[in-house]
N, C-alpha and C positions, 0 to 999 in steps of 0.2 A: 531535607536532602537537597543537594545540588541536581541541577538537569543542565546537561549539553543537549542542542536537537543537530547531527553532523546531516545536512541536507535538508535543510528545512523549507521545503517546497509545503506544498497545500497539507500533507498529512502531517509532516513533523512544525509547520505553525498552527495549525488546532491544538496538538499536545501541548505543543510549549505554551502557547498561549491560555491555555486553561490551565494549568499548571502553573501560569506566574497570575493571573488573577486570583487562584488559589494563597499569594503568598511567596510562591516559590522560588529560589533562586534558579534562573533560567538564561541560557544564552544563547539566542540560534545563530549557528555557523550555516553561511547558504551564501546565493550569489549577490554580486557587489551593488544589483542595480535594486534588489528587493533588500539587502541592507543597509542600504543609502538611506531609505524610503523609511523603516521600520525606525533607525537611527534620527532621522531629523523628524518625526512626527508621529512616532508611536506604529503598530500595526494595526489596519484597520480591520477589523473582526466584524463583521455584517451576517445578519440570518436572515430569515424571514421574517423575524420580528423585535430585530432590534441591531444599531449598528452604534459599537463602541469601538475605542479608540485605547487601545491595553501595553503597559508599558512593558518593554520587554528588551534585553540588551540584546546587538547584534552584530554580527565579524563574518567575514571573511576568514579570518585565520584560524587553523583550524587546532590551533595550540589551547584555545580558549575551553578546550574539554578537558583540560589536563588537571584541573579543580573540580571536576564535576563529579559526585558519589556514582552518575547513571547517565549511561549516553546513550542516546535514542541516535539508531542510524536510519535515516529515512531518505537513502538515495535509491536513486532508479537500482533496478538488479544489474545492468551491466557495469553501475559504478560503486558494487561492492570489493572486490579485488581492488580497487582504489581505496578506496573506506580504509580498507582491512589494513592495508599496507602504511596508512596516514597514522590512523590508531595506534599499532603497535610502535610506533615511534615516538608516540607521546606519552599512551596513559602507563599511568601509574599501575601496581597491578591490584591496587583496595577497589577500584573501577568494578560497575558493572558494564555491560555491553545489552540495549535490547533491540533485536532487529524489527523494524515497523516496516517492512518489505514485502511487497507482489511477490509471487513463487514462493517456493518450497524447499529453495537450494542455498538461499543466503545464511540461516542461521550459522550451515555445517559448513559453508565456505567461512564463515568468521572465526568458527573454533579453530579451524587447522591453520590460522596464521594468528592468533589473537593465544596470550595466557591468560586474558579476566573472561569469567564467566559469562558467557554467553545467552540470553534468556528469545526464544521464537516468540512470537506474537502472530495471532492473525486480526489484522486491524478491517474494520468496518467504519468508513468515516466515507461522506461524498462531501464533497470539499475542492473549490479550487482557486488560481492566483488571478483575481480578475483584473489584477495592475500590481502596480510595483507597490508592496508591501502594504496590500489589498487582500486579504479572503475571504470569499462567498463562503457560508457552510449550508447546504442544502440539505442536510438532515443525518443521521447516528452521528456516532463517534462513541463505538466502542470496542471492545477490548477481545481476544482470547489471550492470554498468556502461559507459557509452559509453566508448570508449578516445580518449583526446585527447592532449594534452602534459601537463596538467594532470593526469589523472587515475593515474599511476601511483603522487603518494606515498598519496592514497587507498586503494587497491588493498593494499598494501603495507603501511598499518595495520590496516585490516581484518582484510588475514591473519593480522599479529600476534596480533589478536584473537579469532582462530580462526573466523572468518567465512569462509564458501566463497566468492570472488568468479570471476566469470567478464567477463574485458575484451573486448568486442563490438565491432568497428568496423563494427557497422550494427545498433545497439542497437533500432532504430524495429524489426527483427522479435521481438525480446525484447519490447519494450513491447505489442505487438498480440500475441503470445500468451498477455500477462498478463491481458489486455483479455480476449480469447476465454475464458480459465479461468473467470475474474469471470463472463460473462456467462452461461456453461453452468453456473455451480454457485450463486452467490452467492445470485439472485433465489429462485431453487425453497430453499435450506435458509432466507430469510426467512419463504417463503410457506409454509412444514410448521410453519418456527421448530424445524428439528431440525438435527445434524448427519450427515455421512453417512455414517456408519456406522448411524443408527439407523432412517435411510428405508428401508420396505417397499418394493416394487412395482418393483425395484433392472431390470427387466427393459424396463418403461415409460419410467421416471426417463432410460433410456439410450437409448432411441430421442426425447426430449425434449430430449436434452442433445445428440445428435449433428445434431438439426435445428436448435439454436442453433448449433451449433460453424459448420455448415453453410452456414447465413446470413454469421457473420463471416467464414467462406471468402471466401465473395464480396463482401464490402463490403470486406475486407483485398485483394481482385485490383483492385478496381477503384481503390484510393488504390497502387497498386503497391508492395505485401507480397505475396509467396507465403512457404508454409508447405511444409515436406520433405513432412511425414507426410500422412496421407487425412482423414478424418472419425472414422472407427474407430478410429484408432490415437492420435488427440490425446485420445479422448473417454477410449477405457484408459488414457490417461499420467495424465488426471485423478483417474481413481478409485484409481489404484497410487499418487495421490502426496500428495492431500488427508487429513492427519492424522483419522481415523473421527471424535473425537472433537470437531471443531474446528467451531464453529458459522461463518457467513461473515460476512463483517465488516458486510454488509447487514442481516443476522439481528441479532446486536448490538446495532444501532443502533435498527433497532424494537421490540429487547426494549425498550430504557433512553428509548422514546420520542425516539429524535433524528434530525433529518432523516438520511437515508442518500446513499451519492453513487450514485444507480440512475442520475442523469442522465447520469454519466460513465461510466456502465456499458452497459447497455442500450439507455439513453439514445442513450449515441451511436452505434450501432449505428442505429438506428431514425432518427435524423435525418438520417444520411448516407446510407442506405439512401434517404431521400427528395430528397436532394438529387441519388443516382445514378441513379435512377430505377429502383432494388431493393428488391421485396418483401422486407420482413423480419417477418410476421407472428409468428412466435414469438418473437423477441425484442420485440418492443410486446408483444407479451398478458403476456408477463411483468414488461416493464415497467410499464403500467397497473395489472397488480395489485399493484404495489411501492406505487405511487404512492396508490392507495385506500387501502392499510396504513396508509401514513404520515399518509393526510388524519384516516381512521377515527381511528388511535391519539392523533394530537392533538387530537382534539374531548372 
């Protein structure tokens, strides 16, 4: 199979990049200063224990997906309506379409302007650009994916590629527990700006985190999602499984001064919360103070 990655920031070059170590024919489309970088010297793919240098082609233009079996879209969530609108001007319709995106709302914004098939993912990967076509991977990278007709030779290269995938035929509670993660860890390591292994107060941090989990409880009962586990038990999966050293991808984006997607985080916790006519006080307060960060850091 062919691979496009359309935004190939820290999640969509892990894929692609495993994926063309794999063999695979791979192009990431992303910005001009990390394909500059990726183009004259390879991308540099670094772990904890081992830092190689994997070849892998790379454009700016984003026509370069118009040959691809499967395109991985890995933009922020407010630059899927952009996505959406780029793609259906290009691909063909034999294309697949998989969205590798925060929230919960991009797959079904890609359907209603997109004719190729469409496949959700809820991606676990801690990963990020530590220079121009440089990434850190700090630990997972893998997989939920919706399971359709389409989605098995997906599945099937992945794993070639030594990617964990997990095929879900009710992927929408993968995606709202990614959602819930996000919302319990993401906002609080912007707003310390640490990762979590290095936050004190780990005793607080966890009655903060299980009253957000808590909230998304109940915004996820009311859009009908239920969750197995309780409060306690989702808030432990978090802290046994968030890489210590991994800042959140909302942290990031405030370091480097760039909008964050809090709105698809928090966010949307807090507007559906008002739409159901449920308090969700700690996710606004976190929200809000995202939102100040961001106003503060660009002025």
């Amino acid at each position: 199979m062919r691979f496009a990655v359309y935004g190939a920031g820290a999640v969509g070059c892990y894929f692609g990049a495993m994926l063309a170590r794999a063999g695979y024919d791979v192009v990431l489309i992303g910005r001009a200063r990390h394909v500059s970088a990726i183009s004259q010297r390879g991308l540099r793919f670094q772990t904890h224990t081992s830092d190689e240098t994997v070849l892998v082609r790379a454009t700016t233009d984003a026509s370069a997906a118009m040959s691809a079996d499967a395109v991985f879209v890995c933009t922020k969530s407010a630059g899927t309506a952009e996505a959406a609108r780029t793609l259906r001007r290009i691909l063909p319709p034999r294309s697949l379409v998989v969205s590798l995106q925060n929230g919960i709302e991009n797959a079904h914004l890609l359907r209603t302007q997109l004719e190729q098939p469409v496949i959700a993912a809820a991606v676990y990967v801690a990963a990020e650009m530590a220079g121009d076509g440089h990434l850190l991977h700090h630990g997972r990278g893998d997989l939920v994916i919706e399971d359709s007709a389409e989605a098995g030779s997906i599945a099937k290269a992945l794993r070639h590629a030594g990617i964990p995938v997990l095929q879900s035929s009710d992927v929408t509670v993968a995606l709202w527990r990614k959602l819930t993660l996000n919302c319990a860890y993401n906002a609080i390591s912007a707003i310390v700006m640490q990762p979590l292994g290095a936050m004190l107060r780990r005793d607080l941090l966890r009655y903060t985190m299980k009253d957000v989990v808590a909230e998304c409880f109940a915004i996820a009962a009311a859009e009908g999602v239920t969750f197995e586990e309780d409060v306690a038990d989702f808030v432990e999966q978090i802290e046994r499984t968030i890489p210590a050293g991994q800042l959140s991808s909302t942290a990031q984006d405030l370091a480097k001064g760039k909008a964050s997607e809090i709105d698809y985080l928090n966010g949307t916790i807090m507007r559906l919360g008002i739409e159901r006519g449920i308090p969700t006080p700690v996710n606004r307060t976190l929200y809000t103070l995202v939102k100040m960060a961001e106003a503060q850091r660009a002025r």
